[in-house]
N, C-alpha and C positions, 0 to 999 in steps of 0.2 A: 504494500500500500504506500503510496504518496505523502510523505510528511507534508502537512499544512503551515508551514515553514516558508519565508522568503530568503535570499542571501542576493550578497552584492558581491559579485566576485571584482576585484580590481588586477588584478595579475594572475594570465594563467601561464603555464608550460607543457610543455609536449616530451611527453618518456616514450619509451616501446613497455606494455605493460611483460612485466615477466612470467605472471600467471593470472588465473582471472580475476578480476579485479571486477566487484559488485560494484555496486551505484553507492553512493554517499558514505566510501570508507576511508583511511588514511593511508597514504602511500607515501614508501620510503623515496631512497634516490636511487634507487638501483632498480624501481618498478616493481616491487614488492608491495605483500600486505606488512606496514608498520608492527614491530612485536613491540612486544612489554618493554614499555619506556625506551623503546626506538623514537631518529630521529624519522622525522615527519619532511618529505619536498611539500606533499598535499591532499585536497581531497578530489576525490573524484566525485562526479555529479552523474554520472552515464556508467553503465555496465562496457567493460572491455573484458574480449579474450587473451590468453597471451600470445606476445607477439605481433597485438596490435597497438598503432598508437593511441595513446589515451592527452590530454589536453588537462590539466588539474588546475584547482582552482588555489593558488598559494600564496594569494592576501587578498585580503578584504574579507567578507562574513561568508562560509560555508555550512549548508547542511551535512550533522555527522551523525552515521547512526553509533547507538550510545549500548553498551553493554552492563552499565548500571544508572541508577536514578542520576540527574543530574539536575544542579537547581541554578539558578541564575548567579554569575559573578564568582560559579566556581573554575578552577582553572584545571584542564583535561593533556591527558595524556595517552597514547596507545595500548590497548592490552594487545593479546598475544593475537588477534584477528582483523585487526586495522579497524574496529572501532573504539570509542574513545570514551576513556574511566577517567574516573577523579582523580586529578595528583593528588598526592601529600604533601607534608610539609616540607619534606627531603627535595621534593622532585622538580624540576624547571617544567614551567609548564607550556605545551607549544599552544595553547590559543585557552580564549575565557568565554563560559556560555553568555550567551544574552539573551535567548531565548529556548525556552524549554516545554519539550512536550513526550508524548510517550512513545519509547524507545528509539525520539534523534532529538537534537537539539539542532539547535543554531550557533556557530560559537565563532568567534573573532579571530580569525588565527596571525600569529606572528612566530618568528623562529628563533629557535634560543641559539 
């Protein structure tokens, strides 16, 4: 189903994705699903297979789907399947929710 979600993508880039790569998850720099507390190039907005190119969206507001609760103004990091859990206190976080709903948010990304 269709998060009822908007985003403002301002900067995308173009990977070759390495494996499939669902709609609205985090992706590394090598065209990977982002693991636990990996680094993030972006998210993707469109289903790819691998070995196609994928376009991600790597600043401005992206839809992410979320693998736990998330609540506005918390700051999000990759679990182990490119979508995106709560940092902790330890953690840098690569983008902050601003909008929240159930199982994607909305969230502001920047890179650490």
């Amino acid at each position: 189903m269709t998060p009822n979600l908007s985003y403002q993508p301002v900067l995308r880039l173009t990977i070759k994705a390495a494996e499939d790569i669902p709609a609205y998850r985090l992706v590394d720099f090598t065209g990977h699903l982002s693991t636990t507390n990996g680094n993030i190039l972006g998210v993707s907005d469109y289903p790819a297979l691998a070995g196609e190119l994928i376009s991600l969206i790597v600043l401005g507001t992206a839809i992410v789907s979320t693998s736990s609760t998330l609540n506005v103004g918390d700051g999000i990091i990759p679990d182990g399947t490119g979508q995106a859990t709560m940092a902790s206190l330890s953690d840098t976080p690569d983008g902050t929710v601003i909008n929240s709903s159930v199982n994607y948010s909305e969230i502001l990304l920047y890179h650490k």
